[in-house]
N, C-alpha and C positions, 0 to 999 in steps of 0.2 A: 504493500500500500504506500501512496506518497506520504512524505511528509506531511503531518498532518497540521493544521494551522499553530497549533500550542509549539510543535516542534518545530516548526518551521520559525516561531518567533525566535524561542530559544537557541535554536542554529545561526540564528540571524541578529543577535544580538548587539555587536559590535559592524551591522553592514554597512552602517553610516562611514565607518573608519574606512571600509573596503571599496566605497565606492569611489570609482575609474576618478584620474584627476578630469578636470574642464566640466565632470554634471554639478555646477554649482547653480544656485540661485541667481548668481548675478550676471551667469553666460547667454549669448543671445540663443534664439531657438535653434539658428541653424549651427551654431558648436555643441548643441547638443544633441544631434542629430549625424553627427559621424562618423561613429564607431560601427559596425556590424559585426556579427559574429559569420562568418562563410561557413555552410555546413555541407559537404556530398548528400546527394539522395541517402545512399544505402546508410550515411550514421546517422542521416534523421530518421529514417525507416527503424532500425538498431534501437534509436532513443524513444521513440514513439509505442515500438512494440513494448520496450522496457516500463514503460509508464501507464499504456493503457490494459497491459496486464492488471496490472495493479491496481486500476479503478476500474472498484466493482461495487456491487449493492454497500458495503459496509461505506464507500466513497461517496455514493448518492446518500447518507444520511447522515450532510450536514446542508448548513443551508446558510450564505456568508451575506443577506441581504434582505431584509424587510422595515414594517415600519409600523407603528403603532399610535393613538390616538393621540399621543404629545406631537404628533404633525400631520402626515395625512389619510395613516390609516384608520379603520374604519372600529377597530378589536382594541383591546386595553394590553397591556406588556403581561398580566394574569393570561389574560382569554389566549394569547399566541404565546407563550410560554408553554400551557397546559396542552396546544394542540400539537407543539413541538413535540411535547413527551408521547402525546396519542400515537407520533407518527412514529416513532422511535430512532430521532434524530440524536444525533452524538456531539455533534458540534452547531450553532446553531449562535448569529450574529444579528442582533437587536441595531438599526442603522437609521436614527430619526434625521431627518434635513434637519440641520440648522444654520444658522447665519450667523454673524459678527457680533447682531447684536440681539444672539434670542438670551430670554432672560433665566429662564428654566431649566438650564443645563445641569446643574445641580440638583434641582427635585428630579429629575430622569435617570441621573446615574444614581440617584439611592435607588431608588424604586428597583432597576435593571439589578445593583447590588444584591438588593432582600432577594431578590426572584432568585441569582446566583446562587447565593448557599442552599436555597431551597432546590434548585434542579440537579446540583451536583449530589446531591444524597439520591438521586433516580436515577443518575448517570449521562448528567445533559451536560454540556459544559458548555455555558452559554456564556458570549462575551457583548459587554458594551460599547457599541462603537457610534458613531456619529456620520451621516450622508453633506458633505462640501462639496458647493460648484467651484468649480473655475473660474477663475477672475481673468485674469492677465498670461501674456504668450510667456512668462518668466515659474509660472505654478502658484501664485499668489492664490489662497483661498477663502470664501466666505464662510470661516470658522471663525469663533471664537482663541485669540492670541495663547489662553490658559485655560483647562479644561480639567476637571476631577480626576482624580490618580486613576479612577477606577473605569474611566476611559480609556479605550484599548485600541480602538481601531477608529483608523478616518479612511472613509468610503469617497474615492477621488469621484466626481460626477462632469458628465459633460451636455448638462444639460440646456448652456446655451457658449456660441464661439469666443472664447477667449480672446479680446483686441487692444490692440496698446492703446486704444482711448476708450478701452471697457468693453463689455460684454453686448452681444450682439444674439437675436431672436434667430432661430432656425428660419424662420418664416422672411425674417428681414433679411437674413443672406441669401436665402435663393433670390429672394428679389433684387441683389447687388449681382450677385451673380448672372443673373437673367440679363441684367442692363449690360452686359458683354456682348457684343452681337460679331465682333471678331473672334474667331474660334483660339490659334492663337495667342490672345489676350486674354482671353477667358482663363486657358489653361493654366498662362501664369500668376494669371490674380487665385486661381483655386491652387497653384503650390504654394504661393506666397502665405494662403491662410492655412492651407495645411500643416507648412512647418511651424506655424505659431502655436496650433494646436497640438501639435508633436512633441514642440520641446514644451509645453504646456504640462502636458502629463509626463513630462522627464522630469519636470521640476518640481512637481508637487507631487509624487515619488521619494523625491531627494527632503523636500521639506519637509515629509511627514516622519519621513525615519530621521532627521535629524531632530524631531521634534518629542523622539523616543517612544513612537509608537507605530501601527502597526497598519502599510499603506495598504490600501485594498482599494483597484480597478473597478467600479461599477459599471455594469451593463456600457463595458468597453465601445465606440462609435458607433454607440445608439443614435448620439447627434448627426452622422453622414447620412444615414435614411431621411430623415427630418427635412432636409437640406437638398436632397436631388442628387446627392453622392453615394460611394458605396468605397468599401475599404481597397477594391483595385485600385483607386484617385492615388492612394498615398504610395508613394516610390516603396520598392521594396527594403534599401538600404534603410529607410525612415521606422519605417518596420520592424528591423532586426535589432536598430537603436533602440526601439521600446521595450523589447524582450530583452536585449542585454542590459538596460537600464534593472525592468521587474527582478532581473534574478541579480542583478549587485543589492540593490534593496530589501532584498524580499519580500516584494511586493506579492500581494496575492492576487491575480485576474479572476474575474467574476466571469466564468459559462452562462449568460443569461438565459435563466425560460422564457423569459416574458418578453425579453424584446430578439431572441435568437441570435443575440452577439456574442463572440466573433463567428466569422465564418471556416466552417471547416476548412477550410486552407488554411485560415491565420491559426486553428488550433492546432494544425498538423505541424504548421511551423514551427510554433512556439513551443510545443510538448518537444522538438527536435531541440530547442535550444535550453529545456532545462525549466522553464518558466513554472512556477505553483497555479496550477487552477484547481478552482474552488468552482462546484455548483452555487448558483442563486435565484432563488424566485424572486425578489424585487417584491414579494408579497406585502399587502396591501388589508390583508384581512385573513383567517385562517384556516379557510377554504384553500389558497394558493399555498401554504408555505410548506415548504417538502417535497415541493409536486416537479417531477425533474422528465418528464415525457419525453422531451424535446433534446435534452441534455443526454439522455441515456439512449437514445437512437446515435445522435451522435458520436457519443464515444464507442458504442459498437459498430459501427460503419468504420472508423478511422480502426480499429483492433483489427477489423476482419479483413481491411487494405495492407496492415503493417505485418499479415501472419504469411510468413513463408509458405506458400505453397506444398 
């Protein structure tokens, strides 16, 4: 089985010290967008088979992304806690949006706390973590500067585009985009905002683990759908940046059910380069959370491509 998220922090404890010189905060997008890891077919095949052996049912019962009535879901941190244990999840991450300036960060992580000692005597290890958008092409995020010790994870979100004079609607960029009518021109104003967004999440990668906690991918470019893009747009080498970024961090990528991100190409990759995915529902209520459909077709298609004939 892979490492598992608890192990994975612990392995990763000192990543900050290990991460590559030039992924700082204060490097432009595109120096941090240079590095790739070159892999041959057959050792990503090698590394792939090595990994998807390994995720199996006991893999599908964790769950690294939901949300609960302190923002916008629908169930109390009680009600999805208890359906966590119904499902018999093992690992299972409580991930509320917040912002700079929510005020309630502290009544959340007690609450998330009592439920903790309460699900570790069943066998849940559940962790408290926190959902941040993107702000800026440098990883800048709309969290809170200081957060309760008992805060464990920040869920990177890219819920709208990163821009050096602020954040920009999925809906407003297609429409800038749109106003391109040379093909072109187009192209280069869509790599221009892709490496923003790139080294976006290279930077706030870097900033959460220097911030001593614990960076976790949501529903990876869910934003390029939004948008009239898809993950072919971003160069490959940009790509390999990201995944060599996750795994100097130890970063966790979120498998989304709910929005079907990434695409099996970008898993095949990335399980080639070493990267920690985690399953995530994105659940919203507790009907959804544990529910990996989508997830577990997935990684049996990529097993049954990686199994030597």
């Amino acid at each position: 089985m892979p490492a598992t998220p608890t192990a994975n922090r612990r392995d990763n404890a000192d990543a900050n010290d290990r991460v590559p010189h030039g992924l700082t905060r204060q490097r432009s997008a595109s120096s941090m967008l240079e590095r790739a890891i070159p892999q041959t077919p057959a050792l990503q095949n090698t590394m792939i088979l090595e990994h998807t052996r390994s995720i199996d049912a006991m893999w599908l019962r964790q769950d690294g992304q939901s949300h609960t009535t302190w923002s916008d879901g629908s169930a109390s941190i009680a009600e999805m806690v208890e359906q966590a244990l119904r499902r018999g999840l093992r690992w299972y991450a409580i991930t509320d949006h917040v912002w700079a300036s929510s005020p309630w960060i502290a009544e959340y992580a007690k609450e998330c706390e009592d439920w903790r000692a309460r699900a570790f005597t069943q066998g849940l290890e559940l962790w408290c973590g926190v959902e941040a958008k993107l702000l800026s092409p440098q990883g800048a995020l709309d969290c809170p500067e200081v957060l309760p010790s008992t805060v464990r994870m920040i869920a990177i979100a890219d819920h709208q585009w990163p821009m050096a004079g602020g954040v920009m609607s999925p809906r407003r960029m297609r429409e800038h985009l749109d106003s391109f009518t040379d093909g072109p021109l187009r192209r280069s104003e869509t790599l221009r905002i892709l490496a923003d967004y790139c080294g976006a999440l290279c930077g706030a990668m870097t900033v959460v683990r220097g911030r001593g906690l614990q960076p976790y991918i949501a529903h990876p470019f869910s934003l390029l759908e939004k948008t009239g893009l898809c993950e072919r747009d971003i160069p490959p080498v940009w790509m390999a940046s990201l995944a060599s970024t996750a795994v100097a961090t130890g970063t966790l990528v979120e498998i989304s059910e709910k929005w079907h991100t990434p695409t099996e190409m970008t898993i095949r990759s990335w399980l080639g380069q070493g990267v920690t995915l985690v399953p995530g529902s994105d659940a919203h209520s507790p009907d959804r959370l544990g529910e990996f459909s989508w997830v577990a077709q997935v990684v049996h298609r990529l097993r049954q491509e990686a199994t030597p004939e």
